[in-house]
N, C-alpha and C positions, 0 to 999 in steps of 0.2 A: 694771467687769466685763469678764472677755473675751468676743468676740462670735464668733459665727459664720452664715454665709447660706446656707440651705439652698433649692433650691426644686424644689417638687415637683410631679408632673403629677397633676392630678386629674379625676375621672369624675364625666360626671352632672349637671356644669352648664347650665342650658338659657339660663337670664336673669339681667338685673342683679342680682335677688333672692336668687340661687344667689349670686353673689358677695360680696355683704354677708351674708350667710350666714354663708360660709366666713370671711371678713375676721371677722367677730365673734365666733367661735367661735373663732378660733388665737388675739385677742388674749386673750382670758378667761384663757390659760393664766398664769401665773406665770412668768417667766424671757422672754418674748416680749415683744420693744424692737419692733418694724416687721412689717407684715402687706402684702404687695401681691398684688392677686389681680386675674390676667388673663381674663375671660371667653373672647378670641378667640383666644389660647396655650393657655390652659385649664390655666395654672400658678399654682402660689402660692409666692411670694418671702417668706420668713420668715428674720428676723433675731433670735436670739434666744442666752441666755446657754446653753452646752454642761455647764457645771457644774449646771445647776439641771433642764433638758431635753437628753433625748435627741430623732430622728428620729423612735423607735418613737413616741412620745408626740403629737408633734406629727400622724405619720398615724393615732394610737386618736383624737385628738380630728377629724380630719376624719372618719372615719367614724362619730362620735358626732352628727354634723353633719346626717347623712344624706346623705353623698358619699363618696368611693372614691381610693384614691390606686392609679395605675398603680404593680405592682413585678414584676418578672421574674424568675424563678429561673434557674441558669445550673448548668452541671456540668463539672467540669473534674476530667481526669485529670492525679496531680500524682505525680511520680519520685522519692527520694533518701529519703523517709519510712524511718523504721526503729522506729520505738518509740510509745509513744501520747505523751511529749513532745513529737516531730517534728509530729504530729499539732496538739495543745493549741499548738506555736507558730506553725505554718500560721493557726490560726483567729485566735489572739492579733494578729497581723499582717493578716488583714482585713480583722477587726474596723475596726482604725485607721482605711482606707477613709472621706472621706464618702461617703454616699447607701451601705455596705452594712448591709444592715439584722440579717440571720441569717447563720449562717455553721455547716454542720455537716461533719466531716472524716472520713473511716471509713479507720480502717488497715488494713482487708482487706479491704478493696474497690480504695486508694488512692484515692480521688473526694471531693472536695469539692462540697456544696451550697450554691451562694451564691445569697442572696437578697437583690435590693439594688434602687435606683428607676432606670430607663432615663434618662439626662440627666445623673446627677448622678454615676454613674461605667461606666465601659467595660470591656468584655472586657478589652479592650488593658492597660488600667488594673492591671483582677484579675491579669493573668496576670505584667505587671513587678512586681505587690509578693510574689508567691509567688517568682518569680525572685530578688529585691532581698533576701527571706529567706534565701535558698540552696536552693530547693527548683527543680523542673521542671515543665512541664507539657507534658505529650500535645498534638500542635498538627495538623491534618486539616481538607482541604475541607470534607469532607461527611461522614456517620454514619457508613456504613460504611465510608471510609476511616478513621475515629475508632478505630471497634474492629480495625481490622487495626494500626493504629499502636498500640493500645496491648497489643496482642497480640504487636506487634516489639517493642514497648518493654521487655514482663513476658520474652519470650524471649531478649532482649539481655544484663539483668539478671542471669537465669540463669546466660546464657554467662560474663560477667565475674567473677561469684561463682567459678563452677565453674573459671575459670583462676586464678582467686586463691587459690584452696584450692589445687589443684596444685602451681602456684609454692610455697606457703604448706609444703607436706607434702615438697618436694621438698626444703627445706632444713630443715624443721624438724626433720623424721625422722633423718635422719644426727646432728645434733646433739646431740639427747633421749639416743640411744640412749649416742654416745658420752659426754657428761653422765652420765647415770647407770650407767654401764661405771666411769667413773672414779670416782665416789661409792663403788661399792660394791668400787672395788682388785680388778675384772677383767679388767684390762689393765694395761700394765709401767709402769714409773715415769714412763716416757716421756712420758705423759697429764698429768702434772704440773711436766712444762716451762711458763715463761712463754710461750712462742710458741702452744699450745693455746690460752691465752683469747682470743690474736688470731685464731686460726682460727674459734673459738666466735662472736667477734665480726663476724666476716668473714661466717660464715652467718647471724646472726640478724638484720642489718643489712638485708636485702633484705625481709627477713618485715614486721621496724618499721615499716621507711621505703615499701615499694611495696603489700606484700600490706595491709599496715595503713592506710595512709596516707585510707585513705576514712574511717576514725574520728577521723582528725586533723581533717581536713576538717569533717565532720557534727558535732563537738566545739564547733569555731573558730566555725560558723556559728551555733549555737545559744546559743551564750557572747553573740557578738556580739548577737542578739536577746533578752537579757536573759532565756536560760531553759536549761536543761541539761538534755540528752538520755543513752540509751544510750549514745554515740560517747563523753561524755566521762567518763564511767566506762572502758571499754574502754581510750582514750587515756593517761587518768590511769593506772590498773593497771599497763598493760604496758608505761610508759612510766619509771615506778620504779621496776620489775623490769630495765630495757633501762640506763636510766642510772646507777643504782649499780654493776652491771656493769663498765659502762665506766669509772666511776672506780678502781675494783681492778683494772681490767686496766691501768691508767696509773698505777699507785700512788698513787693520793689518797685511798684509804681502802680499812680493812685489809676481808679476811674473804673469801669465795667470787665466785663470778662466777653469775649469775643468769640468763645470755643464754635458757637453752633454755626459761624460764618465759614469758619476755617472747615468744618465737617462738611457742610452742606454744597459750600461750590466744590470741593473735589465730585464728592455722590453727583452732584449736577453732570459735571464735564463728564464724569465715568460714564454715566446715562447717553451724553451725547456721541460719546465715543464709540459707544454701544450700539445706538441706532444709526450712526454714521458706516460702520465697520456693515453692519446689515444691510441696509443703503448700495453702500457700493458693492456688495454680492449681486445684486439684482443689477447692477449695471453690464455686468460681464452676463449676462443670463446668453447672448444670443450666441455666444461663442461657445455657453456649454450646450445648448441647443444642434450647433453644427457637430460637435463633438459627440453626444449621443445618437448623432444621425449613425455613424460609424456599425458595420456590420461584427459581430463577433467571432460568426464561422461560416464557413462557404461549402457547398457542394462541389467535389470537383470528379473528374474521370483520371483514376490513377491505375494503371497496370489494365484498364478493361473494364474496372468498378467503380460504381460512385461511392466516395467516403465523404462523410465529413470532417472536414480540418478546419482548424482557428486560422481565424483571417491573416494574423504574421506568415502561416507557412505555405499561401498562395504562392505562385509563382509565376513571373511573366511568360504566355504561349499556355498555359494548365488552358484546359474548357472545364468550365464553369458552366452546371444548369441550377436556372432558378426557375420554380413552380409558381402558379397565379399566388399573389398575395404574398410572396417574399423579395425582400431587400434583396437588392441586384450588389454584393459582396464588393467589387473591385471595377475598375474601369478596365472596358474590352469592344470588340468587334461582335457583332450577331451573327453565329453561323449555322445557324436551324433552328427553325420556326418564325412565327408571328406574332407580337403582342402590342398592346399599349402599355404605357410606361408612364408612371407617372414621377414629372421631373419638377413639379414645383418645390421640393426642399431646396434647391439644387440651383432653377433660373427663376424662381417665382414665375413660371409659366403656368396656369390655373388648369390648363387644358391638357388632359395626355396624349401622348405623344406617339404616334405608331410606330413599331421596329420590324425589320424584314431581314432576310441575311443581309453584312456587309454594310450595315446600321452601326454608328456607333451608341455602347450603353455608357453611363455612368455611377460609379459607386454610391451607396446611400439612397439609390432613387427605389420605388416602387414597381415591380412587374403586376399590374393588373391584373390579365387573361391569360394569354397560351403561356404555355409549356418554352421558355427558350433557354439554349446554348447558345453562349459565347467563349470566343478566346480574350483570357485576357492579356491586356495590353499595358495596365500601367497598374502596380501595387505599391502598399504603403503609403511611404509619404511623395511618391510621383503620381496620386490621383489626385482627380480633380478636386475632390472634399480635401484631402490634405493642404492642398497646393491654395486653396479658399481658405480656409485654415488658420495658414501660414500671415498668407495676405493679411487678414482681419486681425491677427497680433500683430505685425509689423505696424501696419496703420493706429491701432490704438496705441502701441507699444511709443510712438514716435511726436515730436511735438509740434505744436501749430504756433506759425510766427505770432500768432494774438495773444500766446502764450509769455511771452518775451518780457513785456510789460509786469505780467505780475511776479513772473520769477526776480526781476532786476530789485521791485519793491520789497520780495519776501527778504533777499539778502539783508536790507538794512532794515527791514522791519520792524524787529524784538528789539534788538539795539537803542532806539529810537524811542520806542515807548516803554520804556524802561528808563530813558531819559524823562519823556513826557512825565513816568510817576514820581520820579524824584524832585522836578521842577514842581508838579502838583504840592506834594507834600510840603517841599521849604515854600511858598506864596502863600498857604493855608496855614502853616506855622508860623509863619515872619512876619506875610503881609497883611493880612486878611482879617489878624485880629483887631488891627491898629486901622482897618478903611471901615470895614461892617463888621464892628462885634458881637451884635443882635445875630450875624448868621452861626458864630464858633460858639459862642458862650463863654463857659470856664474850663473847659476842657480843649484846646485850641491842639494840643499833640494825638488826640485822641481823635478830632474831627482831622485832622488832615492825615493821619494811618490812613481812616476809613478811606478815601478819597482816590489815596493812593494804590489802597488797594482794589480799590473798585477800577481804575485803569488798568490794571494789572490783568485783573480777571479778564475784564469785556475786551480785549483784543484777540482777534482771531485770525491767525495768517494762515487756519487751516481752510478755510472758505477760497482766500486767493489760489489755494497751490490745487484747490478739488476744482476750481470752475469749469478749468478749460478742459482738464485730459476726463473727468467723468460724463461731460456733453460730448465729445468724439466719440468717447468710448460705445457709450448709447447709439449714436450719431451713424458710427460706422459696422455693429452689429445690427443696425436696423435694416440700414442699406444689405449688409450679408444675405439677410429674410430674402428681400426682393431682387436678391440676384445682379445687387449694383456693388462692385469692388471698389472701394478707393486705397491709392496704391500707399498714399499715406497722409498723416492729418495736414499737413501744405495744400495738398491736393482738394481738400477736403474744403478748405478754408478760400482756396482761389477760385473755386468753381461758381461760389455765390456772386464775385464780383464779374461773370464774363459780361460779357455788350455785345457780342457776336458771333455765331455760330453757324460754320463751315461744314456742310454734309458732303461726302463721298456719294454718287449715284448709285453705281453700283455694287449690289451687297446688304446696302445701307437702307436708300431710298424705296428700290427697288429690290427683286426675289433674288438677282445676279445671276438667273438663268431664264433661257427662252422660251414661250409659253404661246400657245394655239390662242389668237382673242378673236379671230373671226372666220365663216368660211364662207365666203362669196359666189353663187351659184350664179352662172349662165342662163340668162332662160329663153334658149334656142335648144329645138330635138336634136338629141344624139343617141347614138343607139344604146340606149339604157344596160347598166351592169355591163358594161366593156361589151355589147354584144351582144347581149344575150336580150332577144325580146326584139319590140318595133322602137324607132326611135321615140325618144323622150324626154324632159330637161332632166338632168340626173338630180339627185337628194345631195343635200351637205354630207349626208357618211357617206354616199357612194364618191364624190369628190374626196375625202377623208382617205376613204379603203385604196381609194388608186395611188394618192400621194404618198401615202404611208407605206405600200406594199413598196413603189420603186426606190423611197428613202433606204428601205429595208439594210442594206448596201454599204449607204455610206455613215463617214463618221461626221460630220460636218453636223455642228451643234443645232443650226437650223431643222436639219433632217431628222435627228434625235429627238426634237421638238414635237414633229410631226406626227412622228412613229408614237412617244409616248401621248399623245392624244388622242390617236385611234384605238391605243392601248385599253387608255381609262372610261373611252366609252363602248367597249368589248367588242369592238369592231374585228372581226376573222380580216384576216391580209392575205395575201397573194404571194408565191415566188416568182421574183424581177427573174428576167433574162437579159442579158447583154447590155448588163449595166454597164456605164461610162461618166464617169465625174468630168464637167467641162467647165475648166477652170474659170473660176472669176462669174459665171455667167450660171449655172445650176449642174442639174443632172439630167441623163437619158437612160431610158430602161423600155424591154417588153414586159408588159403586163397581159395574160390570159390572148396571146396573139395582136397585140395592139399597142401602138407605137406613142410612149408617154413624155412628155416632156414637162420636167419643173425648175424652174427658175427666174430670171428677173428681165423686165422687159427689151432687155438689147436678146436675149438669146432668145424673144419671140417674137424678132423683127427678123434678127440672123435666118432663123427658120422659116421666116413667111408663115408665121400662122394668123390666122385668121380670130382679131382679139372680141369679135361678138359684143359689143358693146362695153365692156367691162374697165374701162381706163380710166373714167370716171372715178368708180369705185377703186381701186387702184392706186388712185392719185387722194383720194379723202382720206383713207388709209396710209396714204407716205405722210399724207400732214398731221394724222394724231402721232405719231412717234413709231410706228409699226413698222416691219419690212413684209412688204406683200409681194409674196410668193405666187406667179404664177403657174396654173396648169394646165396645159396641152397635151388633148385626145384624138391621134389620128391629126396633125394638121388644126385642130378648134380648140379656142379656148374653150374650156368648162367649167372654170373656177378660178379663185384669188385666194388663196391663204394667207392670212394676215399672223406674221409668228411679233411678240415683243417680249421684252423686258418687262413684265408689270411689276408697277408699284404693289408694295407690300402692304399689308392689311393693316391699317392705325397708324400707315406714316401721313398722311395727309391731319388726321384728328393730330398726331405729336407736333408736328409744323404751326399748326393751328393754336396750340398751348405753349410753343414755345414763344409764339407772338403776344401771347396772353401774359409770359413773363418778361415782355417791354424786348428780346431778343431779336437784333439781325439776324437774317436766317439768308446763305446762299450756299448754293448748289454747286459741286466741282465733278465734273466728269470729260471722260477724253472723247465722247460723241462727239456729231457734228453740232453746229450750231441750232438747224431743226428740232433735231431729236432732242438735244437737250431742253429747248425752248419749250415743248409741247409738254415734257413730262412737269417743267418748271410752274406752267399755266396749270396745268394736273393739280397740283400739290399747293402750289403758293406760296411758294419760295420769294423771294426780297431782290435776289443777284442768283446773275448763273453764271460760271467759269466754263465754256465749253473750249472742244481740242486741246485740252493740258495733258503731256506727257505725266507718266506718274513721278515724274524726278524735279517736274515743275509745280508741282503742288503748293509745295511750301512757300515761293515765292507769292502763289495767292494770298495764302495765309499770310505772310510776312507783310505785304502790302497794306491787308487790314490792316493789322499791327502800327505801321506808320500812320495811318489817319486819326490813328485814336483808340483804338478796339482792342478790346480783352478779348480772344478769342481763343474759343474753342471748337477742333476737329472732330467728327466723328469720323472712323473707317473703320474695316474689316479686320487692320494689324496688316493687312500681306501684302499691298505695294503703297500703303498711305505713312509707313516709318516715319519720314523724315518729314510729313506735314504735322503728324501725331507731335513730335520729337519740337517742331518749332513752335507750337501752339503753345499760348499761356496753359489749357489743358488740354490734355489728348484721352479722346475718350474713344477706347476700342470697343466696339459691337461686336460680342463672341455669337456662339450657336452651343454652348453649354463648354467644352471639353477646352475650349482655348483660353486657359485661364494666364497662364506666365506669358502676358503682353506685356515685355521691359516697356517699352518705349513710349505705354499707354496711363496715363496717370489716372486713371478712371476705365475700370471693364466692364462692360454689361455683359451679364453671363447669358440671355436670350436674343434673337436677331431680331427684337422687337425695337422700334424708333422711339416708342412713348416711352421707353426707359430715360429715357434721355432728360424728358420734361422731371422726371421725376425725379432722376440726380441731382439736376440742380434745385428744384425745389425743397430735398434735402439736403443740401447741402444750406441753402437760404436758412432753414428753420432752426440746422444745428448751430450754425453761427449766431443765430437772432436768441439762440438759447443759452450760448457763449457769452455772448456781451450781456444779457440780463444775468447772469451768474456775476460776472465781473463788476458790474453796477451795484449790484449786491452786498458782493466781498468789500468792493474800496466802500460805497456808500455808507455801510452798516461801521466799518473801523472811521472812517472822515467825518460821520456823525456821534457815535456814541461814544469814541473815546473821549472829545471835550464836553461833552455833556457829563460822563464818569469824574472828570476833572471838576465840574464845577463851574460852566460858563454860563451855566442858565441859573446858578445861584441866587444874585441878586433883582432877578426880573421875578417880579410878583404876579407877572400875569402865566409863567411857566406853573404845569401842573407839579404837586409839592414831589408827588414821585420822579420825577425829571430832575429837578432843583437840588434834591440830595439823594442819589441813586445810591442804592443798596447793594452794596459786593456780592449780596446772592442774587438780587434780579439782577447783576453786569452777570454772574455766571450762568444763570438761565439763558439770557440772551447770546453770552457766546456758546454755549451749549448748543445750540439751537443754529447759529446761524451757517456751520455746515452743513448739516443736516437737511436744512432749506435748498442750498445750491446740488445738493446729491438727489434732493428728492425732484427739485423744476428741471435736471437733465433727464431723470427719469420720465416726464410726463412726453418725452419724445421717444417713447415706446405708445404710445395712445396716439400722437399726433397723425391727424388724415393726411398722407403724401401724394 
């Protein structure tokens, strides 16, 4: 058998025991000759047959083990790519690599994701066998030299295309024209001198051989790695157009000269190439957008003084002041002053945002007004813009199962229609003169070249390999703008299919804290202001000022409630005396010499107070969803505080649109059945889950799941994990700063619900813009290449242009038909979401 030695780094081993573990477990496998396992390397040397095991295998079996094998992922920006072949033979050659374990390639991004074991192969490695391919890679000290290199690289590109078109049009044009001048005997006999096809040949020689010469190249290379790209279709075409030419302009075979075809579709394709390569610069616009948000140097307090320093030499705990009208530097806490903030780069929240001390800020956003210090708290690449970033290249960088389909066809693609032209030619040669001679004439080798090379030309496997990753690309820089992360294009792609969608109450639905919605006054005399005056019914603030003074106290979230409500309507409070928290039932305090009591109605029965009518009210209030707080003065009631949970501003409109996209909509929260009900009636929810522990979630979830349902979670990330985790998607509801939700395949970076409607309705459009790419790509090559052939030949009622299509309009039209798919992913930059 042949053998192979792999070894790999493993996690996790403490003792001997961990090592006869692991030895035991690799040997179990089938194809495993030799197992050595190092405890104090903390490697495992494994020699085993390659034909019967892979790497992937042998690290599922250590992690079956109950240990961890170290692997890296690495990203490299790679040059010379042109088609989704280029692409499939970049990974094909990887692959090969020992120790690479994945390998994904995205032709509109150019970036490869390699995923492979630290040890057993090297950057260095990666980047001579993309080399050793024919391909380039992007080479930079550090990130952001990364992205300016490969911002000179994609601008470079540009420049070379755009001089090679010129060159390209600058011989090609004079030729074409003269070419078909003399076709149609618009010019003197002169044009039909032998020394014209050397002139012809004179100009179309520089187009061939220099403006072309990179399809010869991209051709050679891909030949050479056992796989065929765009270049050698291109190469092929124009190259049997360019060479029979040449032999009629030297007399070794009869019939016209071809020169200006063989010019013109290269100049064409280069054109295309051109506006293609442009094209997709505009698709990545939103990520350089996030990237320019980036501050360049920060105010900080160093030794006493403020200095300015470059944003790399912040450091975490430095304070940081930023003045009205500047970028807020780095992600940190507020620790003096007041401002608004304006955070739409950031959550697409339109509205800014107030900050007080102990506010969190984040990097890249706007300080509006005051004057504020913060400490920061997270630099570089642990801010939030970083950490978005990151997100939005993973998720482009990464492929959509819709993708699958055209990668399977690009592989046999050329192959195939490279058969197609040689089948064209011998039927147009052999057959075709001897069915319909009226369509060959006397020239039967000559009419089946053209034929041939017109299939050649008009196929295009660069539209297949651009459809899908330049619509995510768009798709998920859009979503960036509005503050919707998708974790990656899967995600991206499953979101449009959900049929039901599971909301978290609290956090979600609702503000996830408790809030003053009513104050219910007594209206029986009592001696007004605790005392002070004749009796009176007192005011809702005078009720307010008493509750809120004896809250004073305690910590109890109801009472914080209270406090901050008499807060916000500037209400002066009182010092409690002989405060006493009484459990389960409220609190007691003196207020201003008078004896206060707040809490729920057992503790003002317990008391014997005297409830003044107010039970009613009381009770109407426990049925909207509220908890009504009673208050007793002296022995009488006075009041009913009603504290709730309120729903959040736009969740009821988001519930209402999420209905409008055909969406189940239910409710999970660990209320009681009331409460949940009320908020449910609130909002208009479909189903309500009440009393589920948060460890029961998922079984909710899960149970859709069995009926039928594609579903999708919302929650906060902090105890909805493993509903997020079981949901076809999980979409975390942030508040700006919580952007690295593993477990969430979908983050809305604002506590807004209407995100929600909007996710998925982008996610709907970029897919509806994915399959019209795709419809496209295959329709345009499953229609033109037999038409290029010659299938509409004998039908008299086909127009004469269709009947016998010209190598240069097959190369117009494939010129073109990338270009088309890069530019309708673009129009999902305009699209209304």
């Amino acid at each position: 058998m042949s053998e192979k030695q792999v070894t790999l780094p493993i996690t996790g081993m403490t003792c001997a025991n961990c090592v006869a573990t692991v030895e035991k477990g690799l040997k179990k496998l089938d194809g495993v000759d030799d197992v050595t396992v190092n405890l104090a390397m903390e490697r495992a040397t494994v020699i085993f047959d390659p034909e019967v095991l892979s790497e992937e295998d042998l690290i599922r079996r250590v992690e079956q083990t109950g240990y961890g094998v170290a692997t890296a992922t690495i990203e490299l920006a790679i040059t010379g790519m042109t088609c989704a072949n280029c692409a499939a033979t970049v990974e094909k050659g990887l692959k090969k690599l020992d120790g690479v374990l994945d390998v994904s390639v995205n032709l509109a991004t150019e970036k490869a994701n390699i995923t492979y074991v630290p040890g057993q192969v090297s950057r260095r490695e990666l980047v001579k066998q993309i080399e050793r391919i024919g391909y380039g890679v992007v080479e930079a000290d550090s990130e952001e030299e990364l992205e300016d290199a490969e911002r000179a690289a994609r601008e470079a590109e540009i420049r070379r295309q755009t001089r090679l078109f010129l060159i390209g049009a600058l011989f090609s044009l004079p030729l074409f024209l003269m070419s078909m001048a003399r076709d149609l005997n618009l010019i003197g006999a002169w044009a039909h001198a032998p020394w014209v096809n050397y002139l012809f040949w004179a100009l179309a020689t520089p187009v061939q051989f220099y403006v072309g010469w990179q399809y010869y190249e991209g051709g050679y290379k891909a030949l050479r790695n056992g796989s065929a790209n765009m270049d050698v279709l291109v190469a092929l075409g124009s190259s049997a157009a360019y060479f029979y030419s040449v032999f009629v302009t030297l007399g070794l075979a009869p019939g016209s000269v071809y020169f200006e075809t063989a010019a013109v579709i290269i100049t064409l394709i280069v054109l295309g190439k051109l506006l293609e390569a442009r094209a997709k610069g505009q698709t990545s616009e939103a990520i350089k957008k996030l990237m320019g948000l980036r501050a360049k140097t920060a105010r900080i307090v160093r030794d006493g003084e403020e200095v300015d320093v470059p944003i790399d030499q912040v450091e975490v705990g430095d304070i940081v002041i930023v003045r009205p009208g500047e970028k807020i530097p780095v992600d940190g806490v507020v620790v003096e002053g007041y401002s608004a903030v304006d955070e739409s780069m950031i959550t697409g929240e339109s509205m800014p945002v107030d900050k007080k001390p102990g506010d969190k800020v984040i990097g890249a956003t706007i300080n509006r007004q005051g004057l504020l210090k913060f400490e920061a708290t997270a630099v570089g690449r642990q801010t939030a813009l970083a950490q978005i970033i990151r997100l939005v290249e993973e998720a482009q960088a990464s492929k959509a199962p819709i993708q699958r389909l055209a990668d399977q066809v690009a592989a046999v693609f050329v192959p195939a229609v490279i058969a197609v032209a040689i089948i064209t030619f011998l039927v147009w040669y052999f057959v075709m003169p001897g069915v319909t001679p009226d369509l060959v004439g006397d020239q039967p080798f000559v009419h089946a070249l053209i034929r041939l090379v017109a299939v050649l030309v008009i196929a295009c496997p660069c539209a297949m390999g651009l459809a899908t990753p330049t619509a995510v690309m768009v798709g998920t820089g859009r979503g960036a703008e509005m503050g919707i992360l998708f974790k990656n294009s899967a995600a991206l792609e499953r979101a449009h299919k959900l049929t039901a969608i599971v909301l978290d109450k609290t956090g979600t639905i609702t503000k996830g804290e408790p809030t003053v919605t009513d104050v219910v006054v007594a209206r029986v005399p009592v001696l007004a202001g605790a005392g002070n005056g004749s009796p009176a019914p007192l005011s809702e603030d005078e009720v307010l000022r008493l509750a809120a003074s004896a809250e004073r106290g305690s910590e109890h979230p109801l009472g914080e409630a209270i406090v901050r409500a008499a807060e916000e309507r500037g209400i002066a409070l009182a010092e409690p005396q002989g405060f006493s928290s009484l459990s389960g039932r409220g609190i007691q305090a003196e207020i201003e010499g008078h004896r206060v009591l707040i809490g729920n109605r057992r503790l003002m029965e317990e008391q014997s107070v005297h409830l003044n009518g107010l039970t009613a009210e009381a009770e109407r209030l426990q049925n909207e969803a509220k908890t009504a707080m009673w208050l007793a003065l002296d022995g009488q009631a006075v009041g009913v505080i009603a504290v709730a949970d309120t729903i959040k501003e736009g969740s009821k409109e988001a519930i209402e649109e999420m209905h409008r996209l055909g969406l189940y909509v239910a409710m999970i929260t660990g209320d009681n059945q009331a409460t949940a009900a009320a908020i449910a009636r609130e909002v208009g929810v479909d189903a309500v889950f009440a009393e589920v522990l948060p460890a029961d979630k998922a079984l909710h979830v899960q149970k859709l799941q069995e009926q039928g349902h594609i579903v999708g979670m919302v929650g906060d990330g902090i105890n909805d994990a493993p509903a997020l985790a079981q949901a076809d998607v999980g979409i975390a509801i942030g508040t700006g700063t919580d952007v690295a939700m593993e477990t969430a395949d979908v983050t809305l970076m604002r506590g807004d619900l209407r995100a929600v409607p909007q996710a998925l309705r982008l996610s709907r459009v970029t897919i509806r813009t994915i399959k019209e790419n795709l419809f496209w790509a295959f329709g345009y090559n499953t229609i033109l290449i037999p038409v290029a052939a010659g299938v509409l030949a004998p039908f008299e009622w086909a127009p004469p242009i269709l009947r016998e299509l010209h190598p240069i309009l097959a190369a117009f039209a494939m010129a073109f038909s990338s270009v088309s798919v890069v530019t309708n992913s673009l129009r999902l930059r305009r699209k209304k979401i």
